[in-house]
Structures are given as C-alpha cells and as structure tokens.
C-alpha positions in Angstrom: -11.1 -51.2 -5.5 -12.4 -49.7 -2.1 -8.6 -49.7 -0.8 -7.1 -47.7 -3.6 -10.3 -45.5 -3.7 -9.1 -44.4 0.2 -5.6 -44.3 -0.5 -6.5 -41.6 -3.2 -9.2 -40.1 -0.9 -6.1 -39.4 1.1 -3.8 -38.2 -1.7 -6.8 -35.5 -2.5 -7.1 -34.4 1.6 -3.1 -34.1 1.1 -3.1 -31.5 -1.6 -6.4 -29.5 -0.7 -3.7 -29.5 3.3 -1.1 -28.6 1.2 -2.7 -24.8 0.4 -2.8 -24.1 3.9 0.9 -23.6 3.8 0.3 -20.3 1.9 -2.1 -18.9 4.2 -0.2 -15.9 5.7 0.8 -16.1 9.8 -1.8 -13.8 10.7 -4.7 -16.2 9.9 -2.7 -18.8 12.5 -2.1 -16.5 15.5 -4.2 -17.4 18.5 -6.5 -14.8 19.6 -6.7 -12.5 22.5 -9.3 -14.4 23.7 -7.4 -17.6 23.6 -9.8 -18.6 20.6 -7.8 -21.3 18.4 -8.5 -20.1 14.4 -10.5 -22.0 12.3 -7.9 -22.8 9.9 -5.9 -25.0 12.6 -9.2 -26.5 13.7 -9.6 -27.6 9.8 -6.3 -28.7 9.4 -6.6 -31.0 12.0 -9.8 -32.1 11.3 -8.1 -33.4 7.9 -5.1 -34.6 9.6 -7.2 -37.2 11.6 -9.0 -37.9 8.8 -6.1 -38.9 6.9 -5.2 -40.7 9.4 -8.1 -43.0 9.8 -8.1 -43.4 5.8 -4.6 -44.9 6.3 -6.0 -47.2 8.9 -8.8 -48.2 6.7 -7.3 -48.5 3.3 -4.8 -51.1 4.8 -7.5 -53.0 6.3 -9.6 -53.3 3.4 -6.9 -54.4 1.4 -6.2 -57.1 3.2 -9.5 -58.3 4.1 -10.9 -58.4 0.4 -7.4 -59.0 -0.7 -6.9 -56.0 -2.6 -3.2 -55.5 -2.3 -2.2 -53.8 -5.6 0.9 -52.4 -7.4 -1.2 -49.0 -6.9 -1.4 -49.7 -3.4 1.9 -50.7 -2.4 3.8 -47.6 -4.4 1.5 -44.8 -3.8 0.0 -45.7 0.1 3.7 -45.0 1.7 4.0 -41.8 -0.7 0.8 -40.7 0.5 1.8 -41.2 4.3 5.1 -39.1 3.3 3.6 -36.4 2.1 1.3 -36.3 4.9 4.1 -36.3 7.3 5.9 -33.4 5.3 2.9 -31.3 5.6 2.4 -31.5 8.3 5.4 -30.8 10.2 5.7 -27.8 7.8 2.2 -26.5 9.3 3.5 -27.3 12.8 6.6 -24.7 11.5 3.7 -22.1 10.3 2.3 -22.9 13.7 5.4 -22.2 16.1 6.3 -19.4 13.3 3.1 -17.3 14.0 3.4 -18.0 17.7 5.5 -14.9 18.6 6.2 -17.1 22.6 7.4 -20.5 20.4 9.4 -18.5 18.2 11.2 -16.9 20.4 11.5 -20.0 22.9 15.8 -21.1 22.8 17.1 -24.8 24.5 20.3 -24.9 25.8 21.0 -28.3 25.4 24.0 -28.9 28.4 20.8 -28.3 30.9 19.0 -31.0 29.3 22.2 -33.5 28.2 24.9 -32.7 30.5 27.0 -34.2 27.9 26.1 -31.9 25.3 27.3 -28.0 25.2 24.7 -26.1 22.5 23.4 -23.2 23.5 20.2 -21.2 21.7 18.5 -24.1 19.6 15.3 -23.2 18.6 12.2 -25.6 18.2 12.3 -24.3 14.8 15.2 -24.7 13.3 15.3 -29.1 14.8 12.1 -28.8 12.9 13.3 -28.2 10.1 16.4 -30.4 10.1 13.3 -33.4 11.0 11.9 -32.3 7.5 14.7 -32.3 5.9 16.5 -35.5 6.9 12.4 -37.0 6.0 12.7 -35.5 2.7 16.3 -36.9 1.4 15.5 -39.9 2.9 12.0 -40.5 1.3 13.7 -39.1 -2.2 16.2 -42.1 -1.6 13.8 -44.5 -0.6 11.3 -43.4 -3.9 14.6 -43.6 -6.7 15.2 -46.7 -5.3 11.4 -47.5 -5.8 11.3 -46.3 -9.2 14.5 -48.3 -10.1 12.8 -51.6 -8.9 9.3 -50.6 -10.9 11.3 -50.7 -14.0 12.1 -54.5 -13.6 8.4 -54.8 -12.5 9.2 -55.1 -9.1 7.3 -53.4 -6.0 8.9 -52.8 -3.0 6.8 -53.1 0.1 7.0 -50.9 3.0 9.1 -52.5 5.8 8.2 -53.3 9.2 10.9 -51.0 10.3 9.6 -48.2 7.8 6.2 -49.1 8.8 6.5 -48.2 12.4 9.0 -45.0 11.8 6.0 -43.5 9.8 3.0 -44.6 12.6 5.9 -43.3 15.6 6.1 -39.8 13.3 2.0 -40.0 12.9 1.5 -39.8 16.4 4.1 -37.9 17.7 3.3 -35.3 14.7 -0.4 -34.9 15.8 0.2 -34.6 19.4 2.2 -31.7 18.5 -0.6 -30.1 16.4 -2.7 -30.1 19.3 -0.1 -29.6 22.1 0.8 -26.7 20.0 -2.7 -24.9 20.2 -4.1 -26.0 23.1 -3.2 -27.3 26.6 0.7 -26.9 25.8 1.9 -29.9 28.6 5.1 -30.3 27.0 8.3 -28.8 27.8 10.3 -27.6 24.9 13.0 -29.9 25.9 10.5 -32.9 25.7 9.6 -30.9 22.0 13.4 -31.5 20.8 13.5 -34.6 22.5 10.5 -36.5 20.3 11.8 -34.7 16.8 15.2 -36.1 17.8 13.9 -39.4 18.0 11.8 -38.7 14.7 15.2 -38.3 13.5 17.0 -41.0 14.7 14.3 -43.5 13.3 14.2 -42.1 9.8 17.7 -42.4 9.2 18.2 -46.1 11.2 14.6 -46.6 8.8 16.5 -45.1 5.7 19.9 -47.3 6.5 17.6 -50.3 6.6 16.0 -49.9 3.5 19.2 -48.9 1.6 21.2 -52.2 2.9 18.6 -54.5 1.8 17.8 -52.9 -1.6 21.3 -51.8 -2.2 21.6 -54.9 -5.1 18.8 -52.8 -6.7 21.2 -49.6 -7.2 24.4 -51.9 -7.7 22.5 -53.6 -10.4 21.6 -50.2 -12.2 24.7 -48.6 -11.6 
C-alpha cells in the first residue's frame, strides 16, 4: 500500500528528528556571522518533508482507496509526534538563543484586561506541549479502547484542522526563529495561545462524542 508506505516514511523521518533533541545548545547557536547551523537547516528540511508526506499519504489513500485500519490509527499519531517534536526543537531553538531566552511579555501591555508580568516565550511553549501531550494521551486511550471492539476512530474535521493550524503556525516559527524574525513576541504568545485554545476545544470535542466508548468500559 503506497499510503501506509508514506505514512511510515514519516514515522522513520520522526524518530531519525527525534535525536536532534540531544544535540547540545551549542550546535544550535547562530553564528557571529549570522550563519544559520546546519543542524536547523536539516531539521527543517525534514520538517517539510514530513509535511508533504502527510499531504501525499492522504491523497493516495483516497484516490486508490487505500484507507486502512493502519492508516487511520497510526497517520494522526504520526502527525502528533511530529508536532511534539517539533515545538520541543523550537524550545532548543529559543533555549540556545541567549536574546529569546531572555525576551519577558507583560501581558497588561498586550491585553489591557490581563495583569501578568514576565512571561517568557519559553515557558507558554511549554504549557503548548504539554496541554498537546495530555490531550493526545486522552485522545489515543480512547483509541485503544475502541480498537478492542474493532472499532477505528477517524480523525475529526475539528481535530483535522487543529493539527494543519499547529503545522503551519509550528513551521513558521522554525523559520521566523532563525531567520528574518518579523514577529513580535506578543504575536509569538498570541499563535501558541491559540494552538492552545484549539487543542483543548479539539480535545473536548472528541471526548463528548466518544465519551459512550469510556462509559462503556468503565
């Protein structure tokens, strides 16, 4: 099957990103020159390629019909753990960047509404990966309790477009990061927020119209 061949194409380009993580701060540091590090460059040479294989996997499956079981449980997992890492790289990113790390947002000058002062682009990247992470472990149990009745759960319409919002947003950060920077880091916050807001209004969804699955195995 050519569509679960690329959605295990993509599983592979996930794990060989996933050994970047260790890669110690100093091999992600600009250089004095303004020269971008090759590790970056090759991170988001896979990132785009991972991207297009979740493009093309999709449309092969549909126009050779070759929706399987394998395909509809293990393409969203793929595009999870593709999201994880890659916010976690952006976190190496901004960690190794002694200017991001050090960059605060008061938040009253942004929402007059709102009084927090110091935030970090940091630490709201890692509440993003964190509320993605408890809600994809949610979203998977509830998967694994359907498999055992033989049922597959599709990715919503809801969950589709959280994950190709994150995609995007996620990537321009990669490359907003390293190179032109146009955004503010208020605008930063602003697009994790709505990551944020998406995954758990995604998450809510999926829970209230599965929630006979966990009632049923209760």
């Amino acid at each position: 099957m050519i569509a679960n061949s690329i959605t295990t194409l993509r599983i592979i380009l996930i794990i060989i990103m996933s050994f970047f993580l260790c890669l110690n701060d100093e091999f992600l540091k600009l250089k004095d020159d303004g020269q971008v590090p090759i590790i970056i460059i090759v991170f988001q040479v896979f990132f785009i390629i991972a991207i297009i294989t979740d493009f093309l996997d999709g449309y092969f499956a549909r126009k050779f019909k070759q929706k399987t079981s394998f395909g509809k449980f293990f393409d969203p997992i793929a595009d999870k753990l593709l999201v994880i890492n890659s916010l976690f790289f952006l976190y190496k990113i901004y960690d190794a960047d002694n200017n991001k790390n050090e960059v605060y947002l008061t938040l009253h000058n942004f929402f007059h509404f709102i009084h927090i002062h110091n935030i970090k682009v940091k630490s709201i990247l890692i509440m993003v990966i964190m509320v993605i992470i408890i809600r994809d472990f949610l979203v998977t149990g509830i998967r694994l309790l359907a498999s055992e009745k033989n049922y597959i759960i599709e990715a919503s319409l809801l969950g589709k477009f959280k994950t190709a919002f994150t995609f995007v947003i996620t990537g321009f950060l990669l490359f907003d990061s390293i190179y032109k920077k146009h955004l503010q880091t208020e605008q930063i916050i602003v697009l994790l927020l709505i990551i944020v807001v998406l995954t758990l209004i995604s998450g809510i969804n999926y829970l209230i119209k599965n929630f006979y699955i966990i009632k049923n195995n209760f």
